[in-house]
C-alpha positions in Angstrom: 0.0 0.0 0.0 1.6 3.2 -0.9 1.9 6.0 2.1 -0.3 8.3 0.3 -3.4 5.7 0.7 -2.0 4.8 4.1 -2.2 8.3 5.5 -5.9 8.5 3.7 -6.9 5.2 5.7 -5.4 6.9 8.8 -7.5 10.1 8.2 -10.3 8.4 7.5 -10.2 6.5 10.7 -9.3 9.4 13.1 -12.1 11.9 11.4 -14.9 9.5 9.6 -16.9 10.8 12.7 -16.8 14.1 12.1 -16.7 14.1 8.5 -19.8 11.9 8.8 -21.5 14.4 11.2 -20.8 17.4 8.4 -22.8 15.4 6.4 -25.5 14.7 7.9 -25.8 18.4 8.9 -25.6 19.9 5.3 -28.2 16.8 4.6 -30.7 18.7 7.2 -30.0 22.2 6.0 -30.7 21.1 2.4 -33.9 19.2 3.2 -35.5 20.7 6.7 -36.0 24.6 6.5 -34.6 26.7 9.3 -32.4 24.2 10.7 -29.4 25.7 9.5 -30.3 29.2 10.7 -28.4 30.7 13.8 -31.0 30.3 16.4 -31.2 26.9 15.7 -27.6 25.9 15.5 -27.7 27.9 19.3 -30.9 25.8 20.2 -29.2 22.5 19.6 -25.7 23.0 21.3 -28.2 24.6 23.9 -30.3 20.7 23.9 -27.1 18.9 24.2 -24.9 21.1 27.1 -26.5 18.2 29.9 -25.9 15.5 27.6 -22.3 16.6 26.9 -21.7 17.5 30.3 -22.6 13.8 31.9 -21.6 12.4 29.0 -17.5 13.9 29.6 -18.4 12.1 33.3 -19.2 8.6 31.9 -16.1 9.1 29.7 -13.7 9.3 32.8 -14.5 6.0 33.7 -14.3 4.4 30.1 -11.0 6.0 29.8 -9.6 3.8 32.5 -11.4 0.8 31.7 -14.5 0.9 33.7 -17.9 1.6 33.7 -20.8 3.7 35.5 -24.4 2.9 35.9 -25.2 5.1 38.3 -25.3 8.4 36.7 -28.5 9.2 35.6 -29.9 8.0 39.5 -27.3 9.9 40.7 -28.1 13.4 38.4 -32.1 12.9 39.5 -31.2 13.0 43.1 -28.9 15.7 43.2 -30.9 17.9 41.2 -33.9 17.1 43.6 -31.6 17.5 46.7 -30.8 21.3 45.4 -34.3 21.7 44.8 -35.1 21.2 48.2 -32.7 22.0 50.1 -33.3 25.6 48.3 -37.2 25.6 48.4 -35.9 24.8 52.7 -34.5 28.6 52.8 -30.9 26.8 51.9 -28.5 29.8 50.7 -28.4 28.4 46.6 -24.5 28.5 46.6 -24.8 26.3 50.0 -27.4 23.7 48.5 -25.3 23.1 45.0 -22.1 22.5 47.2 -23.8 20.0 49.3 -25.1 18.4 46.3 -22.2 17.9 44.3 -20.6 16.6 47.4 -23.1 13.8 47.3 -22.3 12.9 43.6 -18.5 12.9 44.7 -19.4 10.9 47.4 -21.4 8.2 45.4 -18.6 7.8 42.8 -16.0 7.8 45.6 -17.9 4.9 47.4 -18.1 3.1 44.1 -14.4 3.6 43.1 -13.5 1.7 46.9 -15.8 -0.6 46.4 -14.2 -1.5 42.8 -10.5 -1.1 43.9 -10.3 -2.1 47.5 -13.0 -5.0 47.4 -12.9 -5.7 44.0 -16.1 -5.9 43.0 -16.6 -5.0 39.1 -17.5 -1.8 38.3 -20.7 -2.9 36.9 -22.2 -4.4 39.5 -21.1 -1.9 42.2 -22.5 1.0 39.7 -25.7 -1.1 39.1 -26.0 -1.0 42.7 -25.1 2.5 44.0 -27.2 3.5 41.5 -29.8 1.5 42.9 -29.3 2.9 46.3 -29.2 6.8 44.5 -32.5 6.1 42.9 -34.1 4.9 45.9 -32.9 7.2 48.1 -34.6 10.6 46.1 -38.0 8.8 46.4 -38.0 8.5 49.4 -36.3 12.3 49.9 -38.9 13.2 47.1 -42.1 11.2 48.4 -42.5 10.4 45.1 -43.4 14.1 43.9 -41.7 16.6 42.0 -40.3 19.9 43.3 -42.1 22.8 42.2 -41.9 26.7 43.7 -40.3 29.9 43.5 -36.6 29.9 42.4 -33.9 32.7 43.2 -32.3 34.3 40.1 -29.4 34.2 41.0 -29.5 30.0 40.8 -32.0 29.7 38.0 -29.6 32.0 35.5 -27.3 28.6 35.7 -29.8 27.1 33.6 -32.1 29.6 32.1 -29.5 33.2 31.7 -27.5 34.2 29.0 -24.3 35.6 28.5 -24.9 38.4 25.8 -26.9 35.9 23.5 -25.8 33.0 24.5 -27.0 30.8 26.4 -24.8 30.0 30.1 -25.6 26.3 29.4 -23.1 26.4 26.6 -20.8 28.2 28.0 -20.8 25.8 31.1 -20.9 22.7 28.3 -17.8 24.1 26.7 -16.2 25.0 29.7 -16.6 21.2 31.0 -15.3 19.7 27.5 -12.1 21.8 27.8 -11.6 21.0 31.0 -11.8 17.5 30.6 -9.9 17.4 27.1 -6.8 19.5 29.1 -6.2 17.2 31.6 -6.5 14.1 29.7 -4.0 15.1 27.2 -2.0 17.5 29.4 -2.3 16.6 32.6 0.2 13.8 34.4 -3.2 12.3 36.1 -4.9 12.0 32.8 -2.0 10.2 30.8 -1.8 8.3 34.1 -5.8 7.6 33.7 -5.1 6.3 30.0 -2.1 4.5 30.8 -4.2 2.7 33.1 -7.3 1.9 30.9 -4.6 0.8 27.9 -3.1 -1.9 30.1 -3.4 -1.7 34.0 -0.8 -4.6 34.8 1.9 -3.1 32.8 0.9 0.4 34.3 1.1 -0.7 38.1 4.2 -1.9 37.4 5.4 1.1 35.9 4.8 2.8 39.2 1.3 3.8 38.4 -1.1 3.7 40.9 -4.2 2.8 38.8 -6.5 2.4 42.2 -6.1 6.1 42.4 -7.0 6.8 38.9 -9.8 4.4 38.9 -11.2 6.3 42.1 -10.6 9.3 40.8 -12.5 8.8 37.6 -15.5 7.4 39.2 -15.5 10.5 41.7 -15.6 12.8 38.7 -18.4 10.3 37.1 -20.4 11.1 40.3 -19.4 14.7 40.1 -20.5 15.3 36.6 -23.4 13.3 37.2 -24.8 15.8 40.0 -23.7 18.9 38.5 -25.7 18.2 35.5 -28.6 17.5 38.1 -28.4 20.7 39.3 -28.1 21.9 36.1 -31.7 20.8 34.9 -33.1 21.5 38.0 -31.5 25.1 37.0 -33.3 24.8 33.5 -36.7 23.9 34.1 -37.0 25.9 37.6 -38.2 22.1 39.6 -37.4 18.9 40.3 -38.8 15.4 39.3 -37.3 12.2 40.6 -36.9 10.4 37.4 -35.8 14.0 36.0 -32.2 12.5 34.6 -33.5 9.2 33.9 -33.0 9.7 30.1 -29.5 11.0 30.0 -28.2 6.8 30.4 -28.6 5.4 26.7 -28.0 8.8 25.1 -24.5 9.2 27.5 -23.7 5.5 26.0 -24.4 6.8 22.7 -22.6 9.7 22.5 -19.3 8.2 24.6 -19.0 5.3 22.0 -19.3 7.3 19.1 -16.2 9.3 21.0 -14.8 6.1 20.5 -14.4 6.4 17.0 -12.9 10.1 17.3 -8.9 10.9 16.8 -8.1 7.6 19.1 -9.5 4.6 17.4 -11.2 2.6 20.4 -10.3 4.7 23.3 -12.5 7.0 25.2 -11.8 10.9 25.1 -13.5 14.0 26.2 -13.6 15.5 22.6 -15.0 12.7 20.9 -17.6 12.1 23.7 -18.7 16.4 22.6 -18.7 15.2 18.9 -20.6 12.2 19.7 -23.3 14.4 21.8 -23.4 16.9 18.7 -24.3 13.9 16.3 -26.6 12.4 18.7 -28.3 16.5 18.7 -28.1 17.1 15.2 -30.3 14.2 14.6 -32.5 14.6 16.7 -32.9 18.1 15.8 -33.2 17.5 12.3 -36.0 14.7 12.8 -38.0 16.9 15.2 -37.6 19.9 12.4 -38.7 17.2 10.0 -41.6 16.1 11.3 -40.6 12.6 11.9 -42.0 10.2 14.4 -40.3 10.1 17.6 -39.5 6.5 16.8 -38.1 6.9 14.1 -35.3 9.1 15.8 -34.4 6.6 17.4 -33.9 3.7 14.8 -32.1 6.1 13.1 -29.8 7.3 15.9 -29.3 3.5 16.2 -28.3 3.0 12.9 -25.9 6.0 12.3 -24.0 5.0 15.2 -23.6 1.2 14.2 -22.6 2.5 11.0 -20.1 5.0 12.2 -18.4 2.2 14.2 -18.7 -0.1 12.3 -16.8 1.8 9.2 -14.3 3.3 11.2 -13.5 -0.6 13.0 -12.8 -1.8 9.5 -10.2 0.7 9.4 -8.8 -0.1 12.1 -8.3 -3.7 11.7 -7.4 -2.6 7.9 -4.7 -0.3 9.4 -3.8 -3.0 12.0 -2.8 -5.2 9.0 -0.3 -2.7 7.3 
């Protein structure tokens, strides 16, 4: 194979994502009117700052080989513990610290549980997430939240900043953040050291239980803080208000997967992935489609997208 074609192949494989996501959005701004207009483009970056920003948590974990369950229980009950801890007379600034602790402290649990124990992340996620969702019914007695808001907490979710929303601002914040220390940081090439090979990493010094923990933490952390974020949005508090972000996270993650690192988790992939999961289901809405239908196509589009840039791979793997 000559290096021209090789460095194609490579290309391909590192961008097929992306270049895959520019076509599908000139595909909606040819067919679907108004979707490629400026308030549009703002609304769906706008739709997917929550997803992106649980998403970037779930990707923590992935990075160093494990996985979380818990999330979405974990977003539903922070975000109803702000709620009403607030509508309690809490100072705002008081009740989003002492929710986010509570993420931290669920993915903390969990990372013990998987490093010191050693039970599999699964099944401890599966069950602290368990424990997450049954603990904001019985904080919630089953209802949702509802009452008078300060400003000052509800411009998290509802302000702008000129004419932008915050929420976007917050997303892109988070997706920098996480992006930097991954690729910059001594933690996070200690994080992917450890979900490439954890034996050879442990004995290079690394101390992968730490990493492991640490991801999970910021799992849990992400997970509340995008709690508190909807909460923030919609000005209440249900307790099955996260409960959608789980296959969506998954979605967007793995198509992450097939972003600049072939098969390995990272935060900008896991935005890209978010974008394609919101472009589509933009686009479909704008359409008219059946909600179905959005997501037999979402389906679809992602197995395609791995599966194309997988044959690359191995194709790659065999020059």
């Amino acid at each position: 194979m000559s290096q021209e074609k090789l460095n194609f192949q490579r290309s391909l494989t590192r961008f097929g994502t992306i270049l895959a996501l520019i076509v599908i959005s000139a595909g909606f701004a040819v067919a679907v009117p108004g979707f490629a207009g400026g308030e549009n483009i703002m609304n769906i970056l706008r739709q997917i700052a929550l997803l992106a920003v649980i998403s970037e948590g779930f990707t923590m974990c992935l990075i160093v080989g494990e996985l979380d369950l818990a999330f979405p229980h974990i977003a539903s009950l922070s975000g109803a513990l702000v709620a009403g801890l607030i509508f309690g007379g809490m100072h705002p600034l008081a009740a989003v610290l002492i929710s986010l602790a509570v993420g931290i402290a669920f993915g903390l649990a969990a990372g013990l549980l998987v490093t010191k124990i050693g039970i599999p992340s699964l099944i401890t996620t599966l069950a602290t997430g368990i424990i997450a969702g049954g603990m904001v019914y019985m904080y919630t007695k089953g209802v949702s939240f509802y009452g008078q808001m300060p400003p000052s907490f509800l411009a998290l979710g509802r302000g702008n900043v000129g004419p932008v929303p915050s929420l976007i601002f917050i997303m892109f914040a988070v997706v920098a953040a996480a992006q930097v220390m991954i690729s910059c940081t001594r933690t996070g090439k200690y994080m992917q050291a450890t979900g490439a090979n954890p034996a050879a990493s442990r004995l290079a010094g690394i101390n992968i239980d730490r990493c492991k923990i640490f991801a999970l933490s910021l799992s849990g952390l992400a997970a509340a803080f995008t709690g508190i974020l909807l909460t923030s949005r919609l000005g209440s508090a249900n307790p099955e208000g996260a409960s959608g972000f789980m296959m969506d996270a998954f979605a967007a993650a793995l198509l992450g997967m097939t972003v600049l690192s072939v098969g390995r988790a990272n935060p900008f992939g896991t935005f890209v992935g978010a974008l394609m999961i919101g472009v589509i289901n933009n686009g479909m809405t704008l359409a008219g489609a059946p909600y179905y239908t959005q997501d037999i196509v979402k389906g679809l589009i992602i197995l395609l997208s791995v599966t194309i840039t997988s044959l690359q791979a191995k194709k790659m793997a065999r020059h």
